[in-house]
Every structure is written in structure tokens, then in C-alpha cells.
C-alpha positions as CSV (number, residue, x, y, z in Angstrom):
1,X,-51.1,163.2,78.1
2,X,-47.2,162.9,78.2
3,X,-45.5,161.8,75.5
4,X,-45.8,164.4,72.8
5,X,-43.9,163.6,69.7
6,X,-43.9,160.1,70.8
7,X,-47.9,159.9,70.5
8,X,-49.3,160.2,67.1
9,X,-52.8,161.9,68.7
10,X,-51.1,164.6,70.2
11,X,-53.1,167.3,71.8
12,X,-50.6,170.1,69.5
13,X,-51.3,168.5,66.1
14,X,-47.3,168.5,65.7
15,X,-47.3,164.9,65.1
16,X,-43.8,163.5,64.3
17,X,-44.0,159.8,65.1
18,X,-45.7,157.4,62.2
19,X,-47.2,154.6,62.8
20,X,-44.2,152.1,62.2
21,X,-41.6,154.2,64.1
22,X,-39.5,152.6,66.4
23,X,-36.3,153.8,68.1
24,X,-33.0,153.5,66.4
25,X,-31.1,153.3,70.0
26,X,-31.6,150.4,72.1
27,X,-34.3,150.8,75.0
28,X,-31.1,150.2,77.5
29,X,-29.9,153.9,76.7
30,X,-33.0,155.2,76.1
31,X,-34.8,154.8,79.6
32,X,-34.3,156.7,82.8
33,X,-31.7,154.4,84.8
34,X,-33.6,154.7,87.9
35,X,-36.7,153.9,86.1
36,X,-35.8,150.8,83.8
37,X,-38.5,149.3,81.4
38,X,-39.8,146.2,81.8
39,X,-37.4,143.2,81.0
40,X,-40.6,141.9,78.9
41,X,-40.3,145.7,76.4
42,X,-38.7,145.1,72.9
43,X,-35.1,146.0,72.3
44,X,-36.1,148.7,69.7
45,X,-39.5,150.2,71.3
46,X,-42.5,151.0,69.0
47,X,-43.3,154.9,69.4
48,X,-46.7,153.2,71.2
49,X,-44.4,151.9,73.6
50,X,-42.2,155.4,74.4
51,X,-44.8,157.3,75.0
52,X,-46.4,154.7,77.3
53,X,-43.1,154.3,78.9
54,X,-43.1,158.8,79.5
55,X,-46.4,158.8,80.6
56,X,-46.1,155.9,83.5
57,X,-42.9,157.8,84.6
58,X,-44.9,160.9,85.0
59,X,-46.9,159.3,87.0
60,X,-45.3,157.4,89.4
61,X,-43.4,160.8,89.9
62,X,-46.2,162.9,90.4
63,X,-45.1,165.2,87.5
64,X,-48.3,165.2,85.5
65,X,-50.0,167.4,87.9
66,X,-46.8,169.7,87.7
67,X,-47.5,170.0,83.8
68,X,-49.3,172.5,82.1
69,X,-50.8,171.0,78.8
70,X,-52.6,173.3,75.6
71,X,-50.9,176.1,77.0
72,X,-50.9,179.3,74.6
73,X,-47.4,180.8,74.0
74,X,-47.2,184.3,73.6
């Protein structure tokens, strides 16, 4: 899944989010212009809600298939 830091269950183990983490920017200079979140999203979103937010955007942009997850750096 995208999202990486963002989601606490991350595939890498290099968790950095915690569960009460939420940005310190506003979501208005946080998201992609030409991909606003919904009016309905929080100000400040949860980390739940970023990495949500990522992995919808990856998707409706077909990049998810262009990713190469648990790859081995050598």
C-alpha cells in the first residue's frame, strides 16, 4: 500500500507516524492542487487520513501498478 510513513502498518517496519499524529500544516497546503481533498476532511488530517488521501491518488493515477513495493536495496 502507499502511504509509507503515513501508515503505522507499514510493509518496511520503519514506522514513524503514532497513533495521535496529525499534520502541523493545514490540509490546503498539504494536498496535490489538482487533486484537492474532500471539503468534508479535517483542517489538520489524522495520519489515517494522509495516507488514505496518498493511496486514492495512486490510484485514480494509475501509479500503484508503476510501484515496486518490498523491494531489496543493494
Amino acid at each position: 500500500m502507499v502511504g509509507g510513513l503515513w501508515r503505522i502498518d507499514n510493509d518496511n517496519g520503519g514506522v514513524a507516524a503514532y497513533k495521535t499524529l496529525h499534520l502541523n500544516s493545514s490540509r490546503f497546503t498539504s494536498q496535490y492542487p489538482s487533486d484537492p481533498m474532500p471539503d468534508y476532511r479535517p483542517d489538520y488530517p489524522s495520519h489515517e487520513l494522509m495516507a488514505q488521501y496518498f493511496q486514492q491518488f495512486a490510484e485514480r493515477h494509475g501509479l500503484v501498478e508503476r510501484i515496486t513495493f518490498n523491494a531489496e536495496v543493494t
